[in-house]
N, C-alpha and C positions, 0 to 999 in steps of 0.2 A: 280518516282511519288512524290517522296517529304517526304514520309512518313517516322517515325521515332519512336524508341522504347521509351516509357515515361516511362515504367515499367516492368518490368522483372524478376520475382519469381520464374523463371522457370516454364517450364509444367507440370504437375504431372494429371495422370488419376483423378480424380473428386476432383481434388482441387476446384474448380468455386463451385459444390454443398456441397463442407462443408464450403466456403465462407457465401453462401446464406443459410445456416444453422446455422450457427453463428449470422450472422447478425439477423435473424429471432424471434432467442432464446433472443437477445438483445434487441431488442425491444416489445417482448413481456411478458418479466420480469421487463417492465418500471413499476412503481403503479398506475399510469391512466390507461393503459391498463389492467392490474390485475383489476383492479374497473370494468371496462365496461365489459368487460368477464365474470366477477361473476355478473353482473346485468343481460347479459343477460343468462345467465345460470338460474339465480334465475325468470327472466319472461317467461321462458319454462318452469319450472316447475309448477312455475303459473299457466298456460296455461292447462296443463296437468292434476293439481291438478281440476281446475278449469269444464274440461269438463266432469270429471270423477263427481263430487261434484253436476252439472246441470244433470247430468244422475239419480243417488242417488236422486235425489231432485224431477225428475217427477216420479221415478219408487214410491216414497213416496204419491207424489201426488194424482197417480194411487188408492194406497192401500187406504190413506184416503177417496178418493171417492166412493171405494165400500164397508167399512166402516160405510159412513152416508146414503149410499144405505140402507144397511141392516137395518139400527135402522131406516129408513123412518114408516114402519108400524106400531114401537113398539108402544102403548099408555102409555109404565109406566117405572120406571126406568129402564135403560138397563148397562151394561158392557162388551165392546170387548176386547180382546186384542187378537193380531195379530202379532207373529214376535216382532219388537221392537214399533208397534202404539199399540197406547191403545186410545179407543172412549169410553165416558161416556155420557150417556143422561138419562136425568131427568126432569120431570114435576115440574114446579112451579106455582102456582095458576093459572095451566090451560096451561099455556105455556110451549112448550119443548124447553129447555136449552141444548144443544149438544160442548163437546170439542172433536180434536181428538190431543192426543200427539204424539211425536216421544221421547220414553224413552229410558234413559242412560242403561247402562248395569245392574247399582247398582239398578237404579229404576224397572225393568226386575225382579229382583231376590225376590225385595222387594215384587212385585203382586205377583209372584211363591208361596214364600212363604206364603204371605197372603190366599189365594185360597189353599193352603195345609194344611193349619190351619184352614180356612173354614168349609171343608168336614166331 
């Protein structure tokens, strides 16, 4: 048939797949490839951080809206706090003024203790 041997390393049981395992590890210890690996590593995690954060963000949503629910009837100063929201409403010449926060852990401890000192 014409054909003829260009190369010849011998046969060896899975010599070819620690070829293609070599090669593999070689090209993928290139630093453009290291770069684009940790990019997309870093936009899954994004991703991940990101759908967990829009969850967090309506379950918050949620809270604040029952919240301004509740101080809807108050006529005079009010104070919630809920978990990590805290809602203040207050009458100013006639009008009600309403916040609702989402407080840090130190801000948390600080109303605790406020309200324990209150009493």
């Amino acid at each position: 048939m014409g054909f003829e041997v260009a190369f010849d390393d011998g046969w060896r049981l899975g010599s070819w797949w620690s070829e293609i395992l070599v090669r593999a590890k070689a090209q993928l210890s290139r630093p453009e490839v290291q770069e684009r690996l940790a990019k997309a590593e870093r936009a899954l995690e994004l991703q991940q951080i990101e759908s967990v954060r829009a969850k967090i963000d309506l379950d918050h949503a949620k809270a604040a809206a029952e919240l301004l629910k509740a101080l809807e009837g108050v006529d005079s100063d009010a104070v919630i706090s809920m978990g990590s929201l805290f809602a203040a409403k207050t009458i100013v010449h006639g009008r009600s003024k309403v916040i609702v926060k989402r407080l840090t852990d130190d801000e948390m401890r600080q109303v605790s203790a406020a309200v324990a000192t209150s009493r």
